[in-house]
C-alpha positions as CSV (number, residue, x, y, z in Angstrom):
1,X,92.5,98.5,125.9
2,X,90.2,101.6,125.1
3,X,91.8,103.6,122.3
4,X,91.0,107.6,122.9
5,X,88.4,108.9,120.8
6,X,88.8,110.3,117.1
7,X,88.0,114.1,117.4
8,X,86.4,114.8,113.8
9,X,86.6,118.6,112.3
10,X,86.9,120.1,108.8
11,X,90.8,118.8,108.9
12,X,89.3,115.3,108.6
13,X,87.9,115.6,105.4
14,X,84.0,114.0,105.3
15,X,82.9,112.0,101.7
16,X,79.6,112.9,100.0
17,X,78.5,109.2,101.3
18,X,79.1,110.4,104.9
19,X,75.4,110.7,105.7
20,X,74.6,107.5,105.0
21,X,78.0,106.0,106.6
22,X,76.5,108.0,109.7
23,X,72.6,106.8,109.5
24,X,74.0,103.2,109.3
25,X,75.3,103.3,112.6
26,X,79.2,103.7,111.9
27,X,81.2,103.0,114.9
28,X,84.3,104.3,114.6
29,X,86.6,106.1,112.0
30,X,90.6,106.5,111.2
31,X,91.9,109.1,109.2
32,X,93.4,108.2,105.7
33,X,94.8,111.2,103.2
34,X,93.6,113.3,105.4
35,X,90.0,111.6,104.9
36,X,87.2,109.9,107.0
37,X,87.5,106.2,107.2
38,X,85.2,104.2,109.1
39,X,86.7,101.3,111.3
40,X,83.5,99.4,111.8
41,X,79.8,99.1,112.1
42,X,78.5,96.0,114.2
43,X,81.9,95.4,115.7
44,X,85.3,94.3,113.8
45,X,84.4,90.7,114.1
46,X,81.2,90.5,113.4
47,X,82.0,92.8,110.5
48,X,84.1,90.3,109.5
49,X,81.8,87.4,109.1
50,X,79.3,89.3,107.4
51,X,81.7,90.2,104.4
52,X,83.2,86.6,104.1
53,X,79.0,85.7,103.5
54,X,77.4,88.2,101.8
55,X,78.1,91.8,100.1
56,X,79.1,94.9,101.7
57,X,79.1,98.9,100.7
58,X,82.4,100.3,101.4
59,X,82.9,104.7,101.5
60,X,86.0,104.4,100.4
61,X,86.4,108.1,99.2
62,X,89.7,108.1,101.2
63,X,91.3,106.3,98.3
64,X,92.4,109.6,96.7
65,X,92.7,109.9,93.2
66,X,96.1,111.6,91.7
67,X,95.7,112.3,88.7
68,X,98.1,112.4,85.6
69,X,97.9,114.8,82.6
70,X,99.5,115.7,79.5
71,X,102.2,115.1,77.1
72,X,104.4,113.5,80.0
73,X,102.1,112.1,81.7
74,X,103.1,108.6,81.0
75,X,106.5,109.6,81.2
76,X,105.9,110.6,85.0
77,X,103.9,107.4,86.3
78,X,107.1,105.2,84.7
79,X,109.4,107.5,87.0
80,X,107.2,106.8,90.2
81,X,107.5,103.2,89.5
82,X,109.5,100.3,89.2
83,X,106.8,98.2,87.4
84,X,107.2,98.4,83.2
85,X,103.9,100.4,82.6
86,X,104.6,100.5,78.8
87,X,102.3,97.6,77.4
88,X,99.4,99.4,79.4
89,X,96.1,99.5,77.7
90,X,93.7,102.5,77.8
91,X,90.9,100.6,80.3
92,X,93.3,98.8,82.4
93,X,94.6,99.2,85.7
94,X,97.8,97.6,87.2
95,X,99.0,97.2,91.2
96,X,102.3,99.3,90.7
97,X,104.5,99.9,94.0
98,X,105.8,103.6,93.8
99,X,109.5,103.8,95.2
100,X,112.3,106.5,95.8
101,X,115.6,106.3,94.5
102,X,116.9,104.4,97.3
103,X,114.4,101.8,96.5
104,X,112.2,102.8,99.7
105,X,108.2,102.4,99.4
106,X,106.4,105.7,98.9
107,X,102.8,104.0,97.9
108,X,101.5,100.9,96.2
109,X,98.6,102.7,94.0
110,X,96.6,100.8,91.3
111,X,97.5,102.7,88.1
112,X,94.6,103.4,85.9
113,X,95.2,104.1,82.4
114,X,91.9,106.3,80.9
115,X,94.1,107.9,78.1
116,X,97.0,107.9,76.2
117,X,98.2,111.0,78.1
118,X,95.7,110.6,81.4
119,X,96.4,108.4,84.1
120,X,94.8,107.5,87.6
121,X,96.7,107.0,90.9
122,X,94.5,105.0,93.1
123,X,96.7,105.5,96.1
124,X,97.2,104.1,99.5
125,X,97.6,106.5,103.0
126,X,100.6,109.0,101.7
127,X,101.0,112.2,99.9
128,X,101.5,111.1,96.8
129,X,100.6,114.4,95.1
130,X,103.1,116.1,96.9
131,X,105.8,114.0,95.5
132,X,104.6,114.0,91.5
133,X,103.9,117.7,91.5
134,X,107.6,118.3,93.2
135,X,108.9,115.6,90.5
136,X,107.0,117.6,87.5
137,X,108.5,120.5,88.5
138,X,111.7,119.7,89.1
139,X,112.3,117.8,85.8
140,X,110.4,120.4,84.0
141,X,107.9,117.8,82.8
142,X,104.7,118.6,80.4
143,X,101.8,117.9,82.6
144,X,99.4,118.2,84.7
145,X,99.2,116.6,88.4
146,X,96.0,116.9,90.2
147,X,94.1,115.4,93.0
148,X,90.6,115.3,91.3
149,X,86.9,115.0,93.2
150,X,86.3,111.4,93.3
151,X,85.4,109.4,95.9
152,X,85.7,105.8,95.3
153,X,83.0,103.4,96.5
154,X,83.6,99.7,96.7
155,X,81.1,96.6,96.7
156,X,82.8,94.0,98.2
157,X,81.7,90.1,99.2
158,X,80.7,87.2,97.5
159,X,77.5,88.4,96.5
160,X,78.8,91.3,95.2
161,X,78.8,90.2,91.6
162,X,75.1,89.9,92.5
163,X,74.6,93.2,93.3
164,X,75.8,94.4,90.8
165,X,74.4,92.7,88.2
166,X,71.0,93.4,89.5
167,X,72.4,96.8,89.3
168,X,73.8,97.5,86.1
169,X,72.8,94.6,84.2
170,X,75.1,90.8,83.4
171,X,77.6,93.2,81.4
172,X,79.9,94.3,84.4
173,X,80.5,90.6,85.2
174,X,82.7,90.5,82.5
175,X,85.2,93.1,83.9
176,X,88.6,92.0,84.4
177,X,90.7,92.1,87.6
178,X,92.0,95.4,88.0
179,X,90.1,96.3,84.5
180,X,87.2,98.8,84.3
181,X,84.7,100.3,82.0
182,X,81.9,103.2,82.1
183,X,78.9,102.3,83.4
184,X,75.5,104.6,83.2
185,X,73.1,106.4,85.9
186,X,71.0,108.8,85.9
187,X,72.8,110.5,82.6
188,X,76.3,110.1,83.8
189,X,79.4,107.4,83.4
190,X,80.8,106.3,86.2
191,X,84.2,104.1,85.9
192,X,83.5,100.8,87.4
193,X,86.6,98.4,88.2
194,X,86.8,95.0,89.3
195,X,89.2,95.7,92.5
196,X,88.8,96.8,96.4
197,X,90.6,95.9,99.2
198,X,89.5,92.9,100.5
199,X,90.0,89.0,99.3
200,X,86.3,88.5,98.6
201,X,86.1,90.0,95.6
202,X,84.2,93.1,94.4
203,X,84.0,96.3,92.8
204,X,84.7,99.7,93.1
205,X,82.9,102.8,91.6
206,X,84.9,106.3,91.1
207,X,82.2,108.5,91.8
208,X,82.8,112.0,90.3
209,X,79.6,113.7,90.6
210,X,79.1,114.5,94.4
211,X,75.4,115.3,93.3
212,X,74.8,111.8,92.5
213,X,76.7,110.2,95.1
214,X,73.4,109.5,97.8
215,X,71.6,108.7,95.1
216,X,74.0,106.2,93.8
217,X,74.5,104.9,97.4
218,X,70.4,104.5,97.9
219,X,70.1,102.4,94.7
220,X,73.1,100.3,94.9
221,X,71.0,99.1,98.7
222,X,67.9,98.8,97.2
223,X,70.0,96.7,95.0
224,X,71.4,94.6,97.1
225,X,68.4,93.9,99.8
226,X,68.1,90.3,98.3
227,X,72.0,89.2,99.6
228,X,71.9,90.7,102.8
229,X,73.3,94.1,101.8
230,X,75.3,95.7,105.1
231,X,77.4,98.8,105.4
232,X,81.1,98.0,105.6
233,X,84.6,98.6,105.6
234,X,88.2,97.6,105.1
235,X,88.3,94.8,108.2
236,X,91.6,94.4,110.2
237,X,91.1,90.6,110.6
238,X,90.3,89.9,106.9
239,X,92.5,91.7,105.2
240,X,95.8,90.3,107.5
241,X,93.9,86.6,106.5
242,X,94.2,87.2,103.1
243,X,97.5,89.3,103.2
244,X,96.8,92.5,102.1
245,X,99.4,95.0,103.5
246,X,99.0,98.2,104.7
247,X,101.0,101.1,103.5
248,X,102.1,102.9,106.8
249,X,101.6,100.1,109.0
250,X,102.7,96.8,107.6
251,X,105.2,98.6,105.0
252,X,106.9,102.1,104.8
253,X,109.4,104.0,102.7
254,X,112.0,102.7,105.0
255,X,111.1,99.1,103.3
256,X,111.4,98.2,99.8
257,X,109.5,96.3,97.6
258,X,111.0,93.0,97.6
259,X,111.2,92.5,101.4
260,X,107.1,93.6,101.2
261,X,106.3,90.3,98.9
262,X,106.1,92.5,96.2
263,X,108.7,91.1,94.0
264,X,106.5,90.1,90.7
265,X,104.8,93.5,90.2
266,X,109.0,94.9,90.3
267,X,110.3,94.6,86.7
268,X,114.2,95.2,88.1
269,X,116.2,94.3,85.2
270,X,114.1,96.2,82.5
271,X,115.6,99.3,80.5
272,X,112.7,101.6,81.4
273,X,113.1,105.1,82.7
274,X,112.6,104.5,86.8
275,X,113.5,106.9,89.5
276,X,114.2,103.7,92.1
277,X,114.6,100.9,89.3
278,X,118.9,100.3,89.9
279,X,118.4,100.6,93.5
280,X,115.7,97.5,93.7
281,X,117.7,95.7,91.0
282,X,120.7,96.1,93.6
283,X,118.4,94.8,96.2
284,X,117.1,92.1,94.3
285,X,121.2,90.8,93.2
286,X,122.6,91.1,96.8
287,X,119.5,89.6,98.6
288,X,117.1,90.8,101.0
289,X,118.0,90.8,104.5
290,X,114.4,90.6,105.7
291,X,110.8,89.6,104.3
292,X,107.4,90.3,105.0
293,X,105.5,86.6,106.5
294,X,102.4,85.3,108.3
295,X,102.8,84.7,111.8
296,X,99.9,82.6,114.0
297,X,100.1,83.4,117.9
298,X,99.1,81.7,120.1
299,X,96.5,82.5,123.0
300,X,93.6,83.9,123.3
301,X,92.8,87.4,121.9
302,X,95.4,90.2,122.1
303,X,94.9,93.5,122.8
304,X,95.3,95.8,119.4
305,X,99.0,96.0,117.9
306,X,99.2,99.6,117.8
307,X,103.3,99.8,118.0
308,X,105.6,97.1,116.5
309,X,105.8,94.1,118.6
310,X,109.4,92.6,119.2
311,X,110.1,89.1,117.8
312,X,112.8,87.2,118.9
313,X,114.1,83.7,119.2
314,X,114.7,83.5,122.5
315,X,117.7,85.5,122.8
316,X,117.8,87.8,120.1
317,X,115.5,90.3,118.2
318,X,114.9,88.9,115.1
319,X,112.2,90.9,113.5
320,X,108.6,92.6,114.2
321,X,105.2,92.5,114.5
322,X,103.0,95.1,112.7
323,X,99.5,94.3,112.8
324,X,97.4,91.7,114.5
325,X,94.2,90.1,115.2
326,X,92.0,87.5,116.7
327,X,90.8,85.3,113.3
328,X,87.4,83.2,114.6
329,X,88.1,80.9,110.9
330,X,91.8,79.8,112.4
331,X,90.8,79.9,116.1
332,X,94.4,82.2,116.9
333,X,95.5,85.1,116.2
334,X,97.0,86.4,112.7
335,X,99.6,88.7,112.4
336,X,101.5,90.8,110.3
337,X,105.5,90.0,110.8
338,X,108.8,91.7,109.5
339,X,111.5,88.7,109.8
340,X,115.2,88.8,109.1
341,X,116.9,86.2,107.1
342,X,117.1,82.7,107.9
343,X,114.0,83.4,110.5
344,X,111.5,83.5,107.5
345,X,111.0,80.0,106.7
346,X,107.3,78.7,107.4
347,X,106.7,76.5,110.5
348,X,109.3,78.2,112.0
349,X,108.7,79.0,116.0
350,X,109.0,82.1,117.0
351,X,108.0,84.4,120.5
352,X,106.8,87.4,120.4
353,X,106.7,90.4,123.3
354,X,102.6,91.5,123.0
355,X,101.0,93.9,125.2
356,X,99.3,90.9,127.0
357,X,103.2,89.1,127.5
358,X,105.1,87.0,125.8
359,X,103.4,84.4,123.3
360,X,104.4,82.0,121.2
361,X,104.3,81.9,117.7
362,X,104.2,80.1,113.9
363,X,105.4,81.6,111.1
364,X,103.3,81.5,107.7
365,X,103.3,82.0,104.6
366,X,100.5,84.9,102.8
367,X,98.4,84.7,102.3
368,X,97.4,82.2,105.3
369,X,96.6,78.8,104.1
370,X,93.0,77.7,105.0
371,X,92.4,77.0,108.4
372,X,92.5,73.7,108.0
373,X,95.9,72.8,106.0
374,X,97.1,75.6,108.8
375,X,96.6,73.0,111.5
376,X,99.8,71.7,110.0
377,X,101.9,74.1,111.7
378,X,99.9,74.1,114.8
């Protein structure tokens, strides 16, 4: 199935590392916060194999920044979440799902603290600034909300580490997950964090100076011509392998945390101030009625899962697909599945209406086991 072509204008918002993007051959965007995303280079899969070997640059500029000012500021990241932010520390960042008061998912941000009274919303494909400057106003908070100019770009793949060493010296391999710390070009600190969205570990750089942003992009390849270097993106295939979600695909306000396998980062019993905290601790006491698993179908490739798929077992519907794709490391494809209770249970068969018919399936736990203990469910 041919998807219709992305028209691109000034309402799809370019990067400063668009040119490059471009020159390297980019064969396809999305839009995300309004913003450019690229889809692939060489073709999804083999994409996908050159990322699980060696080290990809990612224009991740999509990856808006809200920002967080002021005497309240602190005051209004707790209120957006229902993780306990208060043991933070000024150079740490923490994976923090944002929910309404009915518990519903309105973004799963990294939350980076840079100040006592500053804070960073890394956030995922939703108008988050819209919601904290309406929050703000309405409880007549102190601060300042903001979408600042920074375009993140991430270094991801097992050579990354490499890269960036060879870049910036040994000192950024001691960077904590989800931790960053300035690093120094050409005059100006850049935040560097140990985080990006994909399982093979990497980096990503905030870049804040537009001016420098080509420049940083040219020397970060030069940088990286020894492992292979290759321009990339977030990859369908990987990131369902290694079970990162999608906000607005694979989980939406009309989910809540718990159901999305997000029940650590949920502090529900705490006694902080949380817009949605009671209504996930009421989730969390009565039970979820569905959960987010891995599913394996089986067949050949399928053609892209671009609305839910039904699940059923046999007779009734019993949950959904939300996003799929042919893995080459498991041989099948790997999906994305919604499943109601007593249907969640891994090794549990399942069959699911695809675009290419019916097909059998496996449910999984996520992230997927290697291929090979995965056999055990075959």
């Amino acid at each position: 199935m041919t998807l219709p072509a992305l028209a691109v204008s000034r309402r799809t918002r370019r990067t400063p590392f668009s040119p490059r993007v471009e020159e390297l051959g980019v064969a396809g965007y999305t839009v995300y916060n309004h913003m450019l995303l690229a889809t692939s280079f060489r073709g999804v899969e083999e994409d996908y194999h050159h990322l699980k070997s060696h080290v990809q640059i990612w224009d991740v500029g999509c990856e808006r920044q809200v920002e967080l000012k002021g005497p309240d500021a602190a005051r209004l990241a707790q209120l957006m979440t229902v993780r306990d932010l208060s043991n933070t520390q000024i150079g740490q960042g923490l994976y923090a799902p944002l929910v309404d008061v009915d518990g519903g998912m309105v973004n799963d941000p990294v939350i980076q603290k840079l100040e006592e009274d500053r804070f960073w919303l890394s956030v995922a494909d939703s108008d988050v600034w819209l919601w904290a400057r309406g929050l703000a106003y309405g409880l007549g908070l102190d601060v300042e909300v903001s979408e600042p100019d920074v375009w993140p770009l991430a270094i991801q793949g097992p050579k990354a580490d490499a890269l960036m060493a060879a870049a910036f010296g040994d000192a950024v391999s001691g960077i904590r997950f989800f931790g960053f710390q300035p690093v120094a070009f050409k005059g100006h600190d850049f935040i560097i964090a140990r985080s990006g969205w994909s399982k093979q570990g990497g980096f990503e750089i905030y870049v804040d100076r537009a001016d420098l942003a080509l420049d940083l992009w040219d020397f970060l390849w030069d940088a990286g011509r020894p492992f292979n270097v290759g321009p990339g993106c977030p990859n369908l295939i990987e990131r369902i392998e290694g079970g990162l979600l999608s906000y607005g695909n694979d989980m939406t306000s009309e989910n809540n945390p718990l159901e999305c396998g997000l029940d650590r980062y949920c502090h529900v019993h705490g006694s902080f101030e949380s817009l949605g905290r009671e209504a996930v601790a009421r989730i969390h006491d009565e039970g979820v009625k569905r959960k987010v698993r891995g599913l394996r179908i089986d067949g050949g490739p399928l053609k892209p899962c671009v609305e839910p798929w039904v699940v059923h077992d046999g007779s009734n519907a019993i949950g959904q697909v939300t996003s799929a794709a042919w893995s080459p490391d498991f041989a099948c494809n790997v999906a994305f599945v919604m499943l109601n209770h007593g249907f969640w249970m891994p090794g549990q068969s399942v069959r699911v209406e695809t675009l290419d018919g019916e097909r059998g399936g496996i449910v999984s736990e996520l992230p997927f086991p290697r291929p090979e203990s995965a056999q055990a469910y075959a």
